[in-house]
GUMAR-434415 format. One record per residue (C-alpha): residue number from 0; residue in three letters; x, y, z. Coordinates in nm, 2 decimals, padded with zeros to 4 digits. Example, Ala and Ser with C-alpha at 12.3 -4.5 7.8 and 13.67 -1.06 7.14 Angstrom:
! GUMAR-434415
  seq  type       u       v       w
    0   ALA   01.23  -00.45   00.78
    1   SER   01.37  -00.11   00.71
! end
This chain:
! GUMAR-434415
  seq  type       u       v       w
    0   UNK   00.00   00.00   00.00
    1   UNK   00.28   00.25   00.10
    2   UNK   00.52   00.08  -00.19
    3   UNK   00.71  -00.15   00.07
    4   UNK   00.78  -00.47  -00.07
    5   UNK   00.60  -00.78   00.11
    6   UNK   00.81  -00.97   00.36
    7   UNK   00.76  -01.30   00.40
    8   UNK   00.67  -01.48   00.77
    9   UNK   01.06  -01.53   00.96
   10   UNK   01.09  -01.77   01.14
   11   UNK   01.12  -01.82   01.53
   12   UNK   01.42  -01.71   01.62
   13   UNK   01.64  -01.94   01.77
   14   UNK   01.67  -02.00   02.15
   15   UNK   02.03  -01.87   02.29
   16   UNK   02.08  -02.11   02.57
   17   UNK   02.11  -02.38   02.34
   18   UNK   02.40  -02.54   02.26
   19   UNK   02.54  -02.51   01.91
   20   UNK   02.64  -02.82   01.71
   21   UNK   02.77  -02.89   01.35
   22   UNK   02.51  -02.87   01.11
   23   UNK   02.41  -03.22   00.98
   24   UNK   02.08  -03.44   00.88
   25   UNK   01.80  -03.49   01.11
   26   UNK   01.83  -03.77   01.21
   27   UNK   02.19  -03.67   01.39
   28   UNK   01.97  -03.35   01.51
   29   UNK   01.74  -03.57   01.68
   30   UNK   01.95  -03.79   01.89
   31   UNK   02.09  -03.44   02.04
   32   UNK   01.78  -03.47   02.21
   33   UNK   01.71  -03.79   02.47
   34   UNK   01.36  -03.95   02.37
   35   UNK   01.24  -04.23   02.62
   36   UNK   01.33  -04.56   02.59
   37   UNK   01.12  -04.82   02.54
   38   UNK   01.22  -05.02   02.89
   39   UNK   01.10  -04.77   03.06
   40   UNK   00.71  -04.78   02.90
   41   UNK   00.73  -05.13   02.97
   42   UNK   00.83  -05.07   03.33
   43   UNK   00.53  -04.81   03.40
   44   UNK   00.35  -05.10   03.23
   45   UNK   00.44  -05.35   03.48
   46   UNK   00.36  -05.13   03.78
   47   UNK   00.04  -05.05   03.68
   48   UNK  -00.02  -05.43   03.63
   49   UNK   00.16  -05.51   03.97
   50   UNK   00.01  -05.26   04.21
   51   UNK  -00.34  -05.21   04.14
   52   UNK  -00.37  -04.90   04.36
   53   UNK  -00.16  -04.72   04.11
   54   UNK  -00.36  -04.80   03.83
   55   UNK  -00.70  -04.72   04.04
   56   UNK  -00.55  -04.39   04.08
   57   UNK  -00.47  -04.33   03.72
   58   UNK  -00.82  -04.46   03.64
   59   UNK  -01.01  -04.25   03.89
   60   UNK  -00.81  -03.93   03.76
   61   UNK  -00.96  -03.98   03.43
   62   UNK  -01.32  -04.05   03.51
   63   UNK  -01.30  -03.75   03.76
   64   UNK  -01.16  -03.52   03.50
   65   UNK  -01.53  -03.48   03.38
   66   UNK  -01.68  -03.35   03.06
   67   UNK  -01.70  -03.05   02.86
   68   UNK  -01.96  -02.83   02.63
   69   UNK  -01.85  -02.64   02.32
   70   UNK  -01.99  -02.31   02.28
   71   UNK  -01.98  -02.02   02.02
   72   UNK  -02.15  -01.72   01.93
   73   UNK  -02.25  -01.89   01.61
   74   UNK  -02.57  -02.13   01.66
   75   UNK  -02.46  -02.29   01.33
   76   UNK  -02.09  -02.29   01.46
   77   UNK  -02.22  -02.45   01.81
   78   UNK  -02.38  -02.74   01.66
   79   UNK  -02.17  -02.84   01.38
   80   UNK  -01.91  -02.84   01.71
   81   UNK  -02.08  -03.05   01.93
   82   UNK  -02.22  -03.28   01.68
   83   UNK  -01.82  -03.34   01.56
   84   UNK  -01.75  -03.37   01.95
   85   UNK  -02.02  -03.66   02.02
   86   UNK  -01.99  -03.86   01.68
   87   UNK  -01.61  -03.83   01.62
   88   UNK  -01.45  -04.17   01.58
   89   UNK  -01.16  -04.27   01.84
   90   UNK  -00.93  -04.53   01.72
   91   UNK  -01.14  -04.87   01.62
   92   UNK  -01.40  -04.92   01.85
   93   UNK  -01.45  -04.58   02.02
   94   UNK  -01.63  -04.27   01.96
   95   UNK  -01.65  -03.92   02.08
   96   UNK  -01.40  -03.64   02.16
   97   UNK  -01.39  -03.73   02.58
   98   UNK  -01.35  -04.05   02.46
   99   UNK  -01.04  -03.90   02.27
  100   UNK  -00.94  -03.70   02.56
  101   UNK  -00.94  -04.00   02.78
  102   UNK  -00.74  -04.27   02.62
  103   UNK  -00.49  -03.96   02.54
  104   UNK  -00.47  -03.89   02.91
  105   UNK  -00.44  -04.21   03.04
  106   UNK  -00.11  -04.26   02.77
  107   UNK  -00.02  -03.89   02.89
  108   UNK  -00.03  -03.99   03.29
  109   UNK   00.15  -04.32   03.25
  110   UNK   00.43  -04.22   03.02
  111   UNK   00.46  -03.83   03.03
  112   UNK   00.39  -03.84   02.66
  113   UNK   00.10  -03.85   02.41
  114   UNK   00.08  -03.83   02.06
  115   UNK  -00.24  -03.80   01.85
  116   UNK  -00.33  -03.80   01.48
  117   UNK  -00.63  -03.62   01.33
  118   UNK  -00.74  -03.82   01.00
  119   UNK  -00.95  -03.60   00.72
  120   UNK  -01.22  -03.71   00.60
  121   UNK  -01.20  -03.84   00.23
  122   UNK  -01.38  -03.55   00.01
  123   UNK  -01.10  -03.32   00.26
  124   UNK  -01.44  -03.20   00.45
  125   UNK  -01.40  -03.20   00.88
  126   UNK  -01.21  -03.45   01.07
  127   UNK  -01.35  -03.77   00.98
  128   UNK  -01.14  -04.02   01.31
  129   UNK  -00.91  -03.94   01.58
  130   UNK  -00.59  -04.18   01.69
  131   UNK  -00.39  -04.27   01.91
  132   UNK  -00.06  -04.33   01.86
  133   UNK   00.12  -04.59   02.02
  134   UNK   00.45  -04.41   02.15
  135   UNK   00.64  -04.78   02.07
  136   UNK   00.58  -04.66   01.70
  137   UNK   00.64  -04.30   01.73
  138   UNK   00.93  -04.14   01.86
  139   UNK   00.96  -03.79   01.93
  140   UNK   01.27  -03.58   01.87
  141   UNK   01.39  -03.19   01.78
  142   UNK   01.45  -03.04   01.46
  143   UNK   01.82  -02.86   01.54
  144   UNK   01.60  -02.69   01.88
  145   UNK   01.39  -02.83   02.16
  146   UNK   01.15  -02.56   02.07
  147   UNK   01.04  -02.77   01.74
  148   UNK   00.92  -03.10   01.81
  149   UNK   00.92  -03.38   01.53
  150   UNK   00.70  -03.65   01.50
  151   UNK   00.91  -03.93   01.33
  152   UNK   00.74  -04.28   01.24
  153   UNK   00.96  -04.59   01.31
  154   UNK   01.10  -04.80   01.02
  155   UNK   01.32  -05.08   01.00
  156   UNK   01.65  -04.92   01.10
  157   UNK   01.57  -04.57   01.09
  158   UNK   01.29  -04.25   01.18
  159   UNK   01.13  -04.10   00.93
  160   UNK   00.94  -03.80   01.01
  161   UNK   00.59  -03.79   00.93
  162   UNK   00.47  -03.60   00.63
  163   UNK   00.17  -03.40   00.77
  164   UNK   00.29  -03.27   01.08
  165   UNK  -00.01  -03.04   01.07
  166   UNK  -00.22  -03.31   01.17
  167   UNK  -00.05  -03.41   01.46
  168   UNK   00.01  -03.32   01.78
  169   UNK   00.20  -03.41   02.10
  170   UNK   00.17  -03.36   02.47
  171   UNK   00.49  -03.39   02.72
  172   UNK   00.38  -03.41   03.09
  173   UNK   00.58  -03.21   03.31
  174   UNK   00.87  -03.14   03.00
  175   UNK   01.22  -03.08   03.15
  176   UNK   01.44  -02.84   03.01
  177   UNK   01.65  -02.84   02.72
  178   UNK   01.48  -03.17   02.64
  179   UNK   01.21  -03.31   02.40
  180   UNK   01.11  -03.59   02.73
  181   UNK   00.80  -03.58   02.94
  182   UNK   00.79  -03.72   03.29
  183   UNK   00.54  -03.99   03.40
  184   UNK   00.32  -03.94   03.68
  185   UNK   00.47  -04.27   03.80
  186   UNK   00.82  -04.16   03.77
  187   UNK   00.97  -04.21   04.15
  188   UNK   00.74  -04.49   04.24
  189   UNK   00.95  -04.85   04.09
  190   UNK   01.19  -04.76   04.38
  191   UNK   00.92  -04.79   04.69
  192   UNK   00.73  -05.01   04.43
  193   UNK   00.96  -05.27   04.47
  194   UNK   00.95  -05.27   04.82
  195   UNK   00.61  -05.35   04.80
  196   UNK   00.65  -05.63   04.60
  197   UNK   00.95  -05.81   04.84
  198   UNK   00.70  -05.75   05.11
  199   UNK   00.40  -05.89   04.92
  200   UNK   00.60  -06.15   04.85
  201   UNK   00.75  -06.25   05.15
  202   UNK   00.40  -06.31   05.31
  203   UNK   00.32  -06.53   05.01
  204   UNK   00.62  -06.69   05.08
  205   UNK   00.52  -06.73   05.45
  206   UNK   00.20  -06.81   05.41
  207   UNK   00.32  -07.11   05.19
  208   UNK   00.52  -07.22   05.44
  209   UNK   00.28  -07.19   05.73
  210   UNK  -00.06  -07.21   05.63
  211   UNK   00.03  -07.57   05.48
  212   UNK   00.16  -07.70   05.75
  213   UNK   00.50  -07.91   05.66
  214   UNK   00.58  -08.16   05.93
  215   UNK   00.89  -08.27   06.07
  216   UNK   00.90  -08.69   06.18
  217   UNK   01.17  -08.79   06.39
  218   UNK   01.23  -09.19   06.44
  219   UNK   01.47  -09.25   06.79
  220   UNK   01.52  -09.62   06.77
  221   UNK   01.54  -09.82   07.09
  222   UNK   01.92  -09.86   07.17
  223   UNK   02.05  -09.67   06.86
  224   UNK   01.97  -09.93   06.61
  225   UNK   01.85  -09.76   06.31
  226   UNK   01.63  -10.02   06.12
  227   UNK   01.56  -09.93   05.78
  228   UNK   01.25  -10.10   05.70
  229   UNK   01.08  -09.98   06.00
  230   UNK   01.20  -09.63   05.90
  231   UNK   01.04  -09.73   05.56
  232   UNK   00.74  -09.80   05.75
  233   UNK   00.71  -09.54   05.92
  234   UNK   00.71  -09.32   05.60
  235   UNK   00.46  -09.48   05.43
  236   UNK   00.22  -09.47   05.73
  237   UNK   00.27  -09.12   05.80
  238   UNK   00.21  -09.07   05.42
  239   UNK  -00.12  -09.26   05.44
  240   UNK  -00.24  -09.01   05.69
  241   UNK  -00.15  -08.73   05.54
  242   UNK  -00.34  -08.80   05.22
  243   UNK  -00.60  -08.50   05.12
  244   UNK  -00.88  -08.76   05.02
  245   UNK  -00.94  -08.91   05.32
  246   UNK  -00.86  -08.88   05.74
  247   UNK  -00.70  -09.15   05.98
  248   UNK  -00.50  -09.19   06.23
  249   UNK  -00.10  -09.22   06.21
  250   UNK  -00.04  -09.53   06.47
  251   UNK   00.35  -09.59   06.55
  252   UNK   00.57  -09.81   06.76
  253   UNK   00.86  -09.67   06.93
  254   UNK   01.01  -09.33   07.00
  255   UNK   00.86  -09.10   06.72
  256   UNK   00.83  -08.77   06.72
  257   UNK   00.66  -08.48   06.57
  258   UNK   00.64  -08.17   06.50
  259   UNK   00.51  -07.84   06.31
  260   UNK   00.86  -07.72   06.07
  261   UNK   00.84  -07.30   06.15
  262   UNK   00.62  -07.32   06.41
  263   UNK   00.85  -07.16   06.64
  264   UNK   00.84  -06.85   06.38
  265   UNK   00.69  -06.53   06.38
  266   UNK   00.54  -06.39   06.12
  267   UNK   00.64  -06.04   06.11
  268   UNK   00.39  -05.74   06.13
  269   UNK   00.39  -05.56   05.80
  270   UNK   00.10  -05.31   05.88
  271   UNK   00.33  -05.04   05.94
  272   UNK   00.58  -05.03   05.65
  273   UNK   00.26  -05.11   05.44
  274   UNK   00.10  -04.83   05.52
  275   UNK   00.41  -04.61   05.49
  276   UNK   00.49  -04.70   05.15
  277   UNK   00.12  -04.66   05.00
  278   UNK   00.13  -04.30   05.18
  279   UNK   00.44  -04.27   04.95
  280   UNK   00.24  -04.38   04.65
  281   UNK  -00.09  -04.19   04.68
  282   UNK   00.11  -03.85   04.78
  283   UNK   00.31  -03.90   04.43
  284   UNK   00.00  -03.98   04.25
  285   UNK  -00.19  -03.74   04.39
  286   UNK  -00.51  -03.83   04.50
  287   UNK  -00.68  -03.92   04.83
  288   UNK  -00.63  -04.20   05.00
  289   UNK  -00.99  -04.30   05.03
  290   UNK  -01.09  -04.27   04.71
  291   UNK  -00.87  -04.59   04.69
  292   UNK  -01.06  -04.78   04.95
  293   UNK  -00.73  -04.71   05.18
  294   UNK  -00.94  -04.65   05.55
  295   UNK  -00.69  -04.48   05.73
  296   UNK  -00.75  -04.21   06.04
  297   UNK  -00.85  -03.88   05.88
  298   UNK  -01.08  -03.62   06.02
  299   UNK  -01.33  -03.42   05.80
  300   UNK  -01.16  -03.09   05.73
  301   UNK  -00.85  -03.32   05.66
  302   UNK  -01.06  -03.51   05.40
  303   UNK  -01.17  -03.14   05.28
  304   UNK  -00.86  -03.01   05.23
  305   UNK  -00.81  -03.36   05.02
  306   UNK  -01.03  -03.28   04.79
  307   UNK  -00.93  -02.94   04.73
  308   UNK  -00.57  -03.08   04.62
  309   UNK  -00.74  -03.31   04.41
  310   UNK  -00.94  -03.00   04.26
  311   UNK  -00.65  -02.82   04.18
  312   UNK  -00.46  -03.17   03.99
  313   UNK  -00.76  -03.20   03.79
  314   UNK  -00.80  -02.82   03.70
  315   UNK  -00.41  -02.87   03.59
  316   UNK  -00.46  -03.16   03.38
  317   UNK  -00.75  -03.01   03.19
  318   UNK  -00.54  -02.69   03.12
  319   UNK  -00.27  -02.91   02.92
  320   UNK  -00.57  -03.11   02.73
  321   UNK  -00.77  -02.81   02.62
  322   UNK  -00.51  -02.70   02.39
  323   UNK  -00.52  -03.02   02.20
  324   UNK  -00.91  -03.03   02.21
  325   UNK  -00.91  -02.67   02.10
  326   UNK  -00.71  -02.76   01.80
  327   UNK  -00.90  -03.06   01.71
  328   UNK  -01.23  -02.89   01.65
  329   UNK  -01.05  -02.61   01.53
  330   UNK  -00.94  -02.80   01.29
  331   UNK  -01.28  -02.98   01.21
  332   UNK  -01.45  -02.63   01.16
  333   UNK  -01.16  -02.49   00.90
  334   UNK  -01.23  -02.77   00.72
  335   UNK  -01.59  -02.76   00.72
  336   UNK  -01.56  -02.35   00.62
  337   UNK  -01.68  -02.22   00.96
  338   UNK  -01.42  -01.96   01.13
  339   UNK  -01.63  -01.83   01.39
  340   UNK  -01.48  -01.82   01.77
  341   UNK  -01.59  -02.12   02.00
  342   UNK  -01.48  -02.21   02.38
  343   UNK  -01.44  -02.47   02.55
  344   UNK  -01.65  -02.50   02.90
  345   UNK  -01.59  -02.80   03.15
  346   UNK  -01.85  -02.95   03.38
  347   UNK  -01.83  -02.87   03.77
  348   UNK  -01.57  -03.15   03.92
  349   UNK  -01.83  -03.26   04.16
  350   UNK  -02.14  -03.15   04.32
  351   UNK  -01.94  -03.06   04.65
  352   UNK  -01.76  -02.81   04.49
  353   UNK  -02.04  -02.65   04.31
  354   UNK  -02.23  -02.64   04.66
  355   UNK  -01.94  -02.48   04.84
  356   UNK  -01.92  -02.22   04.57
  357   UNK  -02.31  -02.14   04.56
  358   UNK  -02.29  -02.13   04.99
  359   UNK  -01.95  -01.89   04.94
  360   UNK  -02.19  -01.65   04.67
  361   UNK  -02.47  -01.68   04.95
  362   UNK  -02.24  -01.56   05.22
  363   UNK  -02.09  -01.25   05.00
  364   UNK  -02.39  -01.13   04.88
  365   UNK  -02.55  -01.19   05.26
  366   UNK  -02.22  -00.95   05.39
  367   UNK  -02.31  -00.68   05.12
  368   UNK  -02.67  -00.70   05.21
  369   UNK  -02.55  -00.63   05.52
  370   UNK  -02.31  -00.34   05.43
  371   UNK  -02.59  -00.13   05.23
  372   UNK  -02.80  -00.16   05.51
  373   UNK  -02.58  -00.04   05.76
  374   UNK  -02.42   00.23   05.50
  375   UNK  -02.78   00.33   05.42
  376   UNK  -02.86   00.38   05.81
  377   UNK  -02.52   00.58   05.89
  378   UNK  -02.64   00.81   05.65
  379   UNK  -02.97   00.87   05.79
  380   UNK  -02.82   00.91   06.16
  381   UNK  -02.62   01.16   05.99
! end
């Protein structure tokens, strides 16, 4: 307009904390960056299959996450949303974008990383499924900075990245610096984890031992003569006896005796370290202890306070999945030729919460009441 020639869009500019290396291919780029390995998913695998109170938690952090609404302006906008957001397809069997949300959360919770794919529909019109990527056939690296993630699918001996970036997207939980690696919600718990486990397995063990009961038989001859046939005997009558199918009585001659092997053995009381290791757990996972059956002392403005944490988690993991929602249906509604502005509402945690906030509005607008009254009878006075 004022005869200046059009610019075209620069790119970010690059991030000065970050080391420099030689220039090189992409693939040498993207091992700068550490990417998890693939022991490690199958270790937050195995805990969730070993302890089930750690994959209760995860569980109950998804269903308590709750729903959402999608609004706009636009009535024709609105719909077209909302339709998308309760018909969507989810992988092969699911449908619906909370649907969506939730199988992306529970990947995101367990390994610190998710990865999504939006698939077009045919005729290029909306969104037509969304997917989940397995993260064993993904991996996630940097082109050159850590402030440009790569999706790259895996191929026999090498990455390749994929070659619409535009309709994928990844989350890192809890992303530390410099790197392109999120951090599991489970990450600190194989250490006390394992504890668990030797302890759960020692009372197995125990309980082996003592609840079927092994017996010791001791044969004294008379005068020190060991007899083997009578020892043979005696084996094959105490054997008779102990048979499963049927009860009699063991009869012997001589000096035999008898008794119970461990029965002079305590069984250790594991209550306490028990309980001290699954306070470890639930205060890593973040939830309340008796939402995961665990009855332990607690008083009711302890319980509360509980659920007020748990509030706030919740509140934090919706605010790193509504940037993904946002750009699904965002996406959905370009496609479909709509570009009018939409939001994103969620649904009260639970009906406690909403109750304490409608008793807090009572109380304010009570103490105003209040205020006017007594502002309105100064000024009278006066």
């Amino acid at each position: 307009m004022f005869g200046r020639k059009k610019r075209g869009a620069k790119p970010a500019s690059t991030a000065q904390t970050v080391a420099r290396y030689p220039s090189g291919s992409l693939l040498s780029q993207l091992r700068r960056y550490p990417a998890q390995r693939d022991a490690e998913r199958e270790l937050y695998d195995s805990l969730r299959e070993a302890v089930p109170a750690i994959d209760a938690a995860i569980g109950k952090l998804i269903r308590l996450l709750g729903g959402f609404r999608i609004h706009s302006d636009s009535a024709e906008c609105e719909n077209m949303a909302r339709e998308f957001a309760a018909e969507v397809q989810v992988d092969g069997s699911g449908r619906g974008l909370r649907c969506f949300a939730e199988r992306y959360l529970d990947s995101l919770l367990t390994y610190g990383e998710a990865v999504g794919e939006m698939l077009p529909d045919y005729q290029g019109v909306g969104v037509r499924a969304l997917y989940n990527a397995c993260l064993d056939d993904v991996e996630i690296g940097a082109d050159g900075s850590p402030m440009n993630l790569v999706v790259c699918r895996r191929e026999p001996g090498e990455s390749v990245p994929v070659r619409y970036p535009e309709l994928v997207f990844v989350s890192l939980l809890n992303q530390r610096p410099g790197t392109v690696h999120g951090v599991s919600l489970l990450s600190g718990l194989p250490f006390v984890s394992s504890i668990l486990l030797q302890i759960f397995n020692s009372v197995k063990t125990n309980w082996e031992r003592v609840g079927d009961v092994r017996f010791a038989v001791t044969y004294n001859p008379d005068g020190g003569v060991f007899s083997e046939e009578n020892a043979r005997q005696i084996a094959e009558e105490w054997r008779k006896a102990m048979r499963s199918d049927t009860v009699c009585d063991f009869v012997s001659l001589g000096d035999v005796n008898i008794r119970v092997i461990g029965a002079d053995n305590v069984m250790p009381d594991c209550e306490v370290p028990l309980r001290a290791i699954l306070e470890q757990i639930t205060a890593k996972l973040g939830i309340p202890p008796f939402l995961l059956g665990f009855s332990w002392s607690t008083t009711e403005r302890m319980s509360e306070q509980q659920a007020d944490i748990l509030t706030s988690e919740l509140e934090y993991y919706r605010s790193v999945l509504e940037p993904v929602l946002r750009r699904i249906v965002r996406t959905h509604l370009l496609l479909c030729g709509c570009r009018d502005h939409f939001w994103i509402e969620w649904e009260d945690i639970n009906l406690q919460d909403a109750v304490e906030m409608s008793t807090a509005r009572l109380n304010n607008a009570q103490a105003a009441k209040l205020e006017r009254e007594i502002g309105w009878e100064d000024e009278n006075e006066g």
